[in-house]
C-alpha positions in Angstrom: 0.0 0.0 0.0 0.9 3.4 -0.7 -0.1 6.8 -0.8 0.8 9.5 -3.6 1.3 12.7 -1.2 2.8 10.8 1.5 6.2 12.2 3.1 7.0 9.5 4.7 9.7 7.0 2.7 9.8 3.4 4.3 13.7 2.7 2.5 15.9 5.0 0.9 17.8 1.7 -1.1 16.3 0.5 -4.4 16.8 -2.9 -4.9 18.3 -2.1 -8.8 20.9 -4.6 -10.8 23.4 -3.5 -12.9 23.0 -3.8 -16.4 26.4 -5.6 -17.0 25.8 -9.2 -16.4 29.0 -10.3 -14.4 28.3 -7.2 -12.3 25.0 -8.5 -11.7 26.0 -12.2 -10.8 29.3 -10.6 -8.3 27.1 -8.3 -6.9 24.5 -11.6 -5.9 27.7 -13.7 -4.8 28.1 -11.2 -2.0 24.5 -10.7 -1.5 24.4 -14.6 -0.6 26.8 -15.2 1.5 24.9 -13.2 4.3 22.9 -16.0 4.9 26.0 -17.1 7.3 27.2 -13.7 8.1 29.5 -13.1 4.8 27.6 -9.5 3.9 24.4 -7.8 4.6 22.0 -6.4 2.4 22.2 -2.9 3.2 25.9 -2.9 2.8 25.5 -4.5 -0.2 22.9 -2.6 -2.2 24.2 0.8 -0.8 27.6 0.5 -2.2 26.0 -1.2 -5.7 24.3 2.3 -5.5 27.6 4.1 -6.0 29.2 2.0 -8.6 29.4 2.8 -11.8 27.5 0.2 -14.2 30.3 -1.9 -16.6 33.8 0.5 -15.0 35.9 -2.3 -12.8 37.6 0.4 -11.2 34.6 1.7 -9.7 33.0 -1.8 -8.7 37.1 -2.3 -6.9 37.1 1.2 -5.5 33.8 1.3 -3.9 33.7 -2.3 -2.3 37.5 -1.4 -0.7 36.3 1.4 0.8 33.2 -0.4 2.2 35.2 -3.2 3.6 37.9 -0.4 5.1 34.6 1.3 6.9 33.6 -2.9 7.9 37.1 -3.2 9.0 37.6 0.1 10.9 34.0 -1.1 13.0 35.5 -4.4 13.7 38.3 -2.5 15.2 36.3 -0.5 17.6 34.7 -3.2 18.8 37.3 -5.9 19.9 39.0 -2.8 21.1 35.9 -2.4 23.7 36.1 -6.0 24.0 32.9 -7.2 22.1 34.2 -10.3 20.5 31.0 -11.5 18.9 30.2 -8.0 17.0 34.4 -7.7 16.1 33.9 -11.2 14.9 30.8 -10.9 12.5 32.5 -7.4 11.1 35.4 -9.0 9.9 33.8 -11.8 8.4 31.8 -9.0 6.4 34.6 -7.3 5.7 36.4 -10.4 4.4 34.0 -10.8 1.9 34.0 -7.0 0.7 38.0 -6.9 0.4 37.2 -10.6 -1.5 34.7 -8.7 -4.1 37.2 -5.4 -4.7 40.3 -8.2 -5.3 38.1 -9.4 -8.3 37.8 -6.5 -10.4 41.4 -4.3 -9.0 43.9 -4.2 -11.7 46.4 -7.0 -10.9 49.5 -4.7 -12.0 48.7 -2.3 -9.2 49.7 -2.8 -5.3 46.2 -2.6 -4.7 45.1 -6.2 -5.9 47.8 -7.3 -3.7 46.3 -5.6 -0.5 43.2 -6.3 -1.3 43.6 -10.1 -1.1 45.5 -10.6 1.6 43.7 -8.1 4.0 40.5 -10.5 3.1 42.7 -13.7 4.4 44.0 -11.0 7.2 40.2 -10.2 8.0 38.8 -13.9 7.7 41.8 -15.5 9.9 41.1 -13.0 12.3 37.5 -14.0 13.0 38.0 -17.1 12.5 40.2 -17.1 15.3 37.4 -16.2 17.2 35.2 -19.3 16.5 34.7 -21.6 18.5 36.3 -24.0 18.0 38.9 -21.6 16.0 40.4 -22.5 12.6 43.2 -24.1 11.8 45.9 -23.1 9.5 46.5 -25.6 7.1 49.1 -25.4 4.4 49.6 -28.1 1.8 53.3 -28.8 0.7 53.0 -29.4 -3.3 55.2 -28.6 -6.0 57.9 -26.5 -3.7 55.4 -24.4 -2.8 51.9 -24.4 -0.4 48.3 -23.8 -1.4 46.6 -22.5 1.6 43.8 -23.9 3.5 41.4 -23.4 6.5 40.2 -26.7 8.1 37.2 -25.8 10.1 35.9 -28.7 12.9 32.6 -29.1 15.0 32.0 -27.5 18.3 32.3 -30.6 20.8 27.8 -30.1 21.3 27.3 -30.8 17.1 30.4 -33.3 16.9 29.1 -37.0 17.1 32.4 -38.0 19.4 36.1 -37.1 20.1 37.1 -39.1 17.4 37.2 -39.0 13.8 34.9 -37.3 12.0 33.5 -36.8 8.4 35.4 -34.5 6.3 34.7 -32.4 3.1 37.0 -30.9 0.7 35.9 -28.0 -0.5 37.5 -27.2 -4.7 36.5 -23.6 -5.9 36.6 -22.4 -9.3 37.8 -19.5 -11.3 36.8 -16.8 -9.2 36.1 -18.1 -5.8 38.0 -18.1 -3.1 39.0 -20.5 0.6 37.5 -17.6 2.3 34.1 -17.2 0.7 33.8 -21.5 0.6 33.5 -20.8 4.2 30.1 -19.4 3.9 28.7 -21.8 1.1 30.1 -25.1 2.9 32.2 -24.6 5.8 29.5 -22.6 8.4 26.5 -25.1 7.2 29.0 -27.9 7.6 30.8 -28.0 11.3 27.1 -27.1 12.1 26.0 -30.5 11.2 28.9 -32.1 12.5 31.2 -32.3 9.8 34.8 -31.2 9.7 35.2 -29.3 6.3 38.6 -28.4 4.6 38.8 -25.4 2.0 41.7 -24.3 0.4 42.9 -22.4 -2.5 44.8 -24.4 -5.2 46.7 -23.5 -8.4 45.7 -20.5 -10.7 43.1 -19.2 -7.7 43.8 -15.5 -6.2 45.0 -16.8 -2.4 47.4 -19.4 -4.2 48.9 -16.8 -6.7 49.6 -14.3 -4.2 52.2 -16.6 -2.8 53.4 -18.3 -5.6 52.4 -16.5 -9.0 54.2 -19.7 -10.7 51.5 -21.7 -9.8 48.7 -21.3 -12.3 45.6 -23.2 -13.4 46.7 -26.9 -14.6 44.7 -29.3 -16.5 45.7 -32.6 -13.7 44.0 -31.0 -10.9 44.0 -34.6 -9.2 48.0 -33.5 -8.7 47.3 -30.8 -6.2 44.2 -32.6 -5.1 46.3 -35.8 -4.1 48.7 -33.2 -2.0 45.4 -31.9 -0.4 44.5 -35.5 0.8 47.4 -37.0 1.9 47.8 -33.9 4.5 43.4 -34.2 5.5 43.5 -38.3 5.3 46.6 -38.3 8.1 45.0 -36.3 10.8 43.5 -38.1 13.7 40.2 -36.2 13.4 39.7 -37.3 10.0 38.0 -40.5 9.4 39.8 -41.4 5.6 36.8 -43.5 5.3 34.2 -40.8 5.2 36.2 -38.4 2.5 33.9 -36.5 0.2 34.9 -33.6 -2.5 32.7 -30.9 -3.6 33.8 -29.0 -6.5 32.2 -25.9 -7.3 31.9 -24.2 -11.2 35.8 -24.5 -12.5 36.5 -26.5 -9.2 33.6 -29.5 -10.4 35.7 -30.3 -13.2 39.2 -30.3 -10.5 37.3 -32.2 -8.3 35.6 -34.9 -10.7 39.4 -35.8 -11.8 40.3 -36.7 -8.3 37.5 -38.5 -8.0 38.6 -40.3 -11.1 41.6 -41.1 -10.1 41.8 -41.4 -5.9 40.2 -43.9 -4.5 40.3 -42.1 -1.5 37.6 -39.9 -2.7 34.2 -41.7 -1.2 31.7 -39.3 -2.2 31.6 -35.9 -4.9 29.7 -33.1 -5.7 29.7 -31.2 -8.7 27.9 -28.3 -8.7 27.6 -27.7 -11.8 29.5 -30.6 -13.7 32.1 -29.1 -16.0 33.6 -32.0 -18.8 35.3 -29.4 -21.3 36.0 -25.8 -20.2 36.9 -25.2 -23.8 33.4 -25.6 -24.5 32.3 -23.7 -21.4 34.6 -21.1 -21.8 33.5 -20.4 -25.7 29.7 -20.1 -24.0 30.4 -17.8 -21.7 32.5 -15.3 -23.6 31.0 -15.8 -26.4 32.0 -17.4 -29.8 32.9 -13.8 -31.6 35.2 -13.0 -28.7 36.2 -16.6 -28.7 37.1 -17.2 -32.2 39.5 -13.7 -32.7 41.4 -14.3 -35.3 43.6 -11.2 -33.7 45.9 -12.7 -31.0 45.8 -10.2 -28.1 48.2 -9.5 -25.0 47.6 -8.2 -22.1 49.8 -5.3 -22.9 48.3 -4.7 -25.8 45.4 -3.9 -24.5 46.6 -1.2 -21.9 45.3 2.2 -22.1 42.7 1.7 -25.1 39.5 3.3 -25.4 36.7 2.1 -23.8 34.3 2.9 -27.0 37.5 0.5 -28.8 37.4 -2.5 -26.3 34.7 -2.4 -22.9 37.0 -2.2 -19.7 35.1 -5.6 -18.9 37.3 -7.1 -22.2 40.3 -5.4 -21.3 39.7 -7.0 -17.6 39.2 -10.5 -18.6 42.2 -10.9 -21.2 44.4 -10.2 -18.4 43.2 -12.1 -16.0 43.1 -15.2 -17.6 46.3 -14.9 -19.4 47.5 -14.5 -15.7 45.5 -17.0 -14.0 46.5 -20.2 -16.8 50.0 -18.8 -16.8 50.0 -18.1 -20.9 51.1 -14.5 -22.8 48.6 -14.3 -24.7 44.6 -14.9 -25.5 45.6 -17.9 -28.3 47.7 -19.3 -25.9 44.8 -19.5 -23.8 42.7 -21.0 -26.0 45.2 -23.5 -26.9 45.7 -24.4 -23.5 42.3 -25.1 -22.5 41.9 -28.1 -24.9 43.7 -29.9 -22.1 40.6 -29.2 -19.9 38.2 -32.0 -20.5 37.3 -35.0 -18.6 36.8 -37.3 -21.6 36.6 -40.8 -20.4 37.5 -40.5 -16.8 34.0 -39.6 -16.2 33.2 -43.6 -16.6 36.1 -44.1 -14.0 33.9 -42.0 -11.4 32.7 -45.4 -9.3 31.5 -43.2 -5.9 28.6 -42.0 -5.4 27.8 -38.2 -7.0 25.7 -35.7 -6.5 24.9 -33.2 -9.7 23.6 -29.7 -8.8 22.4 -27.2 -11.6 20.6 -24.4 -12.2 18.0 -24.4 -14.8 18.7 -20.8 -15.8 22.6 -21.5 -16.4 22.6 -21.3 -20.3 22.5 -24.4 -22.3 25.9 -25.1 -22.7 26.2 -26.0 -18.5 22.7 -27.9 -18.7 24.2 -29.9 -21.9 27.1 -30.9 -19.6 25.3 -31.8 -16.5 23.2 -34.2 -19.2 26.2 -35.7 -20.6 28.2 -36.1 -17.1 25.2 -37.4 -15.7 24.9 -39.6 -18.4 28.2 -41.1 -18.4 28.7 -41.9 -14.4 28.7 -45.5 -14.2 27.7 -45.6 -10.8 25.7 -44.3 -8.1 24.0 -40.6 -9.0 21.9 -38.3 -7.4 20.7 -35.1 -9.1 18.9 -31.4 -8.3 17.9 -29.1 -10.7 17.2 -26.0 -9.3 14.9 -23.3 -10.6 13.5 -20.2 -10.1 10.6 -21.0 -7.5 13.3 -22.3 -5.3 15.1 -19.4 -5.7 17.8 -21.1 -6.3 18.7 -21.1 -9.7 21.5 -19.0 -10.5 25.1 -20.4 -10.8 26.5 -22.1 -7.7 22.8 -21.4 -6.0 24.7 -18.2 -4.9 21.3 -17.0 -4.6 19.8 -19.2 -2.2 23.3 -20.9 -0.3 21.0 -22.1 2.7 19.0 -24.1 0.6 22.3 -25.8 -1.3 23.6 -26.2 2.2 20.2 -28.4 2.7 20.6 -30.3 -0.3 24.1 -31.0 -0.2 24.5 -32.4 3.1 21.6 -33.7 3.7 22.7 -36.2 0.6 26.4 -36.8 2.1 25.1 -37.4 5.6 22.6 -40.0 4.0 25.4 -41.4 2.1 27.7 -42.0 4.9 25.1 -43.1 7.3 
């Protein structure tokens, strides 16, 4: 109800998208993860209010001045001694450091703080849990991919003893921190000790080791990850599940290929040939170039030439698979397909999708499902469930529901 002459105005924030499409879908990534404390709304659509629609710079400038404000808060408050609110501001301010890092230009010392004041933030709070997280860093290839291994409080844990344990594989542009709100929060709260971690060619991983990009044998770094989870005396190896989340489905199915240590996966969504994927998303006349572009080349040109969204995502995914160039790229992601390892998957799988994903992800989910010669379980979500955009990012409770409701039922 409302009245014409009123002067009286209920909210000052219009819930308005952007008219960019990856805006849209970052901007509901940290809009979901306050359903365990990651964001809020306010904070969210109030600073979507000030950026401007398609320019990376503004999305990065805004959201790091947001999380500085978070942060500041969080510092007043553990100063007075109020653990609980210091806590929860961090953890927001994690996330808002987390969603300036995506979009700052990597060639400035500002991606660099950005990142690591989000691990800085997150650590912090998380030292406050209770019980607090654990440091975990996996030795592989001379380097470490860093981890957070997150256990039951002692009233949700079955026993003393061993316990069941999920690795947690991200994608492209997730991060350990922000796996905390999709699986790690709803996990130790049903009694589960969960693992996440950032591997090769993700942000935490590269700003230790920048030599460690994406690689097609994901089961590599995934075999390190294991043999450091599988020897601790809390874990039982017998009740080991992955979940591998957009990018990180197709990292995680390989393991589960190829590890027999892996009793249970998730996909969400299946990926069998990024290549494929890859062409979908960016689309086949950015795909197909017949131009081969640098990074450098594209410095400083107009944005009526090349979108700064284009100049963006060259960069970043030159950087991230560790080639010079966008042929390279395309070259290199050939390597990125399942192929027939999907009929060597013999545990039991869970396939998540949304139905508004684009045809190309509901084409693979069809043909991964398709191929698994064992035991699989699917969910298709849609939009009455309000769950149906990539990664449920939209509706993280309700994955939560489905996803370990299936594992604990599996490992009854």
């Amino acid at each position: 109800m409302s009245f014409g002459d009123s002067d009286i105005v209920r909210s000052a924030i219009r819930v308005e998208g952007f008219r960019d499409d990856e805006f849209d879908y970052q901007l509901i990534k940290a809009l979901g993860v306050a359903d365990y404390g990651g964001s809020t709304i306010g904070e969210c659509l109030a600073v979507a209010a000030e950026i401007t629609d398609g320019s990376p710079q503004s999305w990065a400038r805004c959201f790091d001045e947001l999380a500085h404000r978070v942060e500041a808060t969080a510092r007043t408050c553990l100063a007075a001694g109020h653990r609980v609110s210091g806590r929860d501001h961090l953890l927001r301010a994690s996330t808002y450091y987390r969603t300036a890092e995506y979009y700052v230009d990597p060639a400035i010392e500002a991606s660099r703080h950005s990142g690591e004041r989000s691990r800085e933030c997150f650590t912090e709070a998380g030292s406050l849990f209770v019980p607090p997280l654990e440091l975990v860093d996996v030795p592989f290839d001379g380097s470490m991919l860093p981890g957070y291994f997150l256990r039951p409080s002692a009233t949700v844990a079955a026993g003393p003893g061993r316990l069941p344990t999920l690795v947690c594989v991200g994608g492209f542009d997730s991060s350990a921190e922000e796996l905390y709100f999709h699986y790690g929060a709803p996990g130790v709260e049903r009694g589960w000790n969960v693992f996440a971690f950032d591997g090769p060619g993700q942000p935490g991983c590269m700003r230790l080791d920048p030599a460690l990009p994406f690689r097609p044998d994901y089961e590599a770094p995934l075999a390190a990850v294991l043999d450091v989870i599988c020897a601790r005396d809390d874990v039982d190896p017998g009740r080991v599940a992955l979940v591998g989340q957009s990018f990180g489905s197709y990292f995680a199915a390989r393991s589960a290929a190829t590890d027999p240590r892996v009793r249970a996966l998730v996909a969400n969504p299946p990926v069998i040939d990024m290549r494929r994927y890859m062409e979908a998303w960016v689309g086949s006349d950015v795909f197909g170039m017949s131009r081969d572009i640098r990074p450098e080349d594209v410095l400083g040109v107009p944005e009526d030439l090349m979108p700064k969204q284009m100049q963006w995502g060259i960069e970043s995914i030159c950087r991230r698979f560790g080639v010079p160039s966008f042929s390279a790229w395309r070259d290199v992601i050939t390597e990125y397909r399942l192929g027939d390892l999907v009929g060597a998957i013999t545990c039991p799988v869970l396939a998540l999708i949304g139905d508004r994903e684009g045809n190309e992800p509901l084409s693979q989910f069809d043909a991964f499902v398709g191929a698994l010669p064992g035991q699989v379980s699917t969910r298709r979500f849609n939009v009455d469930d309000g769950a149906s955009t990539h990664c449920q990012t939209d509706n993280i409770r309700l994955q939560a529901q489905v996803v370990f409701d299936w594992l604990d039922e599996r490992f009854a």
